[in-house]
C-alpha positions in Angstrom: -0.2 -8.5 -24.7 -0.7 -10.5 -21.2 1.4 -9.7 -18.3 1.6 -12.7 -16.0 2.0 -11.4 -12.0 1.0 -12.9 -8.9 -1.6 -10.6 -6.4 -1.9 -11.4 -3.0 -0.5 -14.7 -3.8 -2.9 -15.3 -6.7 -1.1 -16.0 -10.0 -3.0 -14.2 -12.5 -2.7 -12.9 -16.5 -3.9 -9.6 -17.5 -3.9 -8.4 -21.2 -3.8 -4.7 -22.0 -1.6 -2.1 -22.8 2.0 -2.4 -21.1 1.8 1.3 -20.6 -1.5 1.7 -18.4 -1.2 2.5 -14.8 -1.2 -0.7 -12.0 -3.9 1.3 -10.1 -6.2 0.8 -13.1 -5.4 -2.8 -13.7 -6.3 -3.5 -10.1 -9.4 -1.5 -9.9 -10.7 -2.2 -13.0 -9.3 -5.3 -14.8 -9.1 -7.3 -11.2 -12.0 -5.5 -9.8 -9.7 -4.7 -6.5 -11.0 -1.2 -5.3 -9.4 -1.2 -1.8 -6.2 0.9 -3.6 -7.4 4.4 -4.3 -6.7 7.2 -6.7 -5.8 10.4 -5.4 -3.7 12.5 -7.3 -2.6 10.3 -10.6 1.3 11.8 -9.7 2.6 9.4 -7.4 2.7 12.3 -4.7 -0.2 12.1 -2.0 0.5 7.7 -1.5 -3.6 6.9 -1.5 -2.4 4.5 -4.4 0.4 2.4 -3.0 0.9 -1.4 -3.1 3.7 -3.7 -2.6 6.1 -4.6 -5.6 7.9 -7.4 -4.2 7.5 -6.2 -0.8 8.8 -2.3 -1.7 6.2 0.3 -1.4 5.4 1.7 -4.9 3.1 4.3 -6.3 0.5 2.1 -8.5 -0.6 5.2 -9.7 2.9 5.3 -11.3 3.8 2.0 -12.4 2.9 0.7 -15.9 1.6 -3.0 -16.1 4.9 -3.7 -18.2 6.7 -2.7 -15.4 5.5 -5.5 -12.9 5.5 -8.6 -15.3 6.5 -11.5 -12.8 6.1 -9.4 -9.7 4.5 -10.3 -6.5 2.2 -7.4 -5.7 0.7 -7.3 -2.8 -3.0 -4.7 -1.9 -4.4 -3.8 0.8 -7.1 -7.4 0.2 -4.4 -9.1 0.8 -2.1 -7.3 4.0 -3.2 -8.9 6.8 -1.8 -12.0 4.8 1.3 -11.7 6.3 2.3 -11.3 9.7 3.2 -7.6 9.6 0.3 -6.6 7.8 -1.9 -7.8 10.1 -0.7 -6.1 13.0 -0.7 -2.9 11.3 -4.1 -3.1 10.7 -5.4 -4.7 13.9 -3.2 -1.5 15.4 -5.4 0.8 12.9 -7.7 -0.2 14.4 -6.8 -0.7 18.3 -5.7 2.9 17.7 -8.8 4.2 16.2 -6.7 6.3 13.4 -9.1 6.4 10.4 -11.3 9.5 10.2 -12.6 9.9 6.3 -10.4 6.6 5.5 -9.9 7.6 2.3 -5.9 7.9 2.7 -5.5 4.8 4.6 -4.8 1.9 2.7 -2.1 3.3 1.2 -0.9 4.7 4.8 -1.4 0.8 5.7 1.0 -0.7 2.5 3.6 2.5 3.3 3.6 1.7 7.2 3.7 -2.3 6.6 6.8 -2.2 4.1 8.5 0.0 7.1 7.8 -2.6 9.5 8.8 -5.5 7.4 12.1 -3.9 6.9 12.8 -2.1 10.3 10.9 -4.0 13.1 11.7 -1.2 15.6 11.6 2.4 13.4 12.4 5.6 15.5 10.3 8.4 15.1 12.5 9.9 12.5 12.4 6.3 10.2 8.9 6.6 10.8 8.1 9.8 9.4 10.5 9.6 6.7 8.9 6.3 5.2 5.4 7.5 5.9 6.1 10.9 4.3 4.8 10.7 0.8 1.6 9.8 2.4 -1.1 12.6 3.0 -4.2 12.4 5.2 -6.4 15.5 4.6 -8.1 14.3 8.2 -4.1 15.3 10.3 -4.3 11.6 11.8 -0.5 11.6 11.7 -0.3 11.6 15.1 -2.9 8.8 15.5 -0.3 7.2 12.4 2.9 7.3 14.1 0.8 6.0 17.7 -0.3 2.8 15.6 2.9 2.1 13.6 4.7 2.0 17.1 2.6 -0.2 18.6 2.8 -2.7 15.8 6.4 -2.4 16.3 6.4 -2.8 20.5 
């Protein structure tokens, strides 16, 4: 069965199962390895993309689920506006330690952003909550989202 969606604003068919996980299309049928597997549950966030522009658990999400969708990885975030100051703030803020966590701490804190431009530290830590960093860079998290948002 082919499953026609668009990927950081690439229209693009992929045939397999409806039922298998978006993580493994990307990483192995569109050979986009920038999303990562952590826990396969949808609970640590190492996994999420965009579905149009909501922050979803890849890990989570069956292929059937996403037929027409605009999904958007972390190739393709500094595509939009947002994105890219998230990650030049990453960056500016010097938050990665292992890194392994934070491409899906990138999608999480860019579909914040693009839907509260100013978050309090309360939106903040709600949104970004379902994200884990074994490396404690929360507070280096919270510094960056903020000043993407000043």
């Amino acid at each position: 069965m082919a499953i026609s969606l668009t990927v950081n604003g690439v229209a693009r068919q992929v045939a397999g199962d409806p039922a298998k996980p978006l993580l493994w299309v990307l990483r192995e049928d569109l050979d986009m390895v920038g999303t990562k597997f952590g826990c396969g549950a949808g609970l640590c966030g190492a996994c999420t993309v965009h579905v149009d522009g909501n922050a979803v658990r890849s890990c989570q999400t069956p292929l059937g689920d996403v037929q027409g969708a605009k999904i958007t990885t972390i190739e393709g975030i500094a595509k939009s506006a947002v994105g890219k100051r998230i990650a030049d703030s990453w960056i500016a803020q010097d938050v990665p330690q292992c890194g392994y966590c934070q491409a899906g701490q990138i999608m999480s804190a860019t579909a914040l952003l693009s839907q509260t431009p100013k978050p309090s530290d309360e939106e903040i830590d709600a949104a970004m909550m379902g994200n884990l960093c074994r490396c404690s860079t929360y507070v280096r998290i919270r510094a960056a989202i903020k000043a993407a948002a000043a």
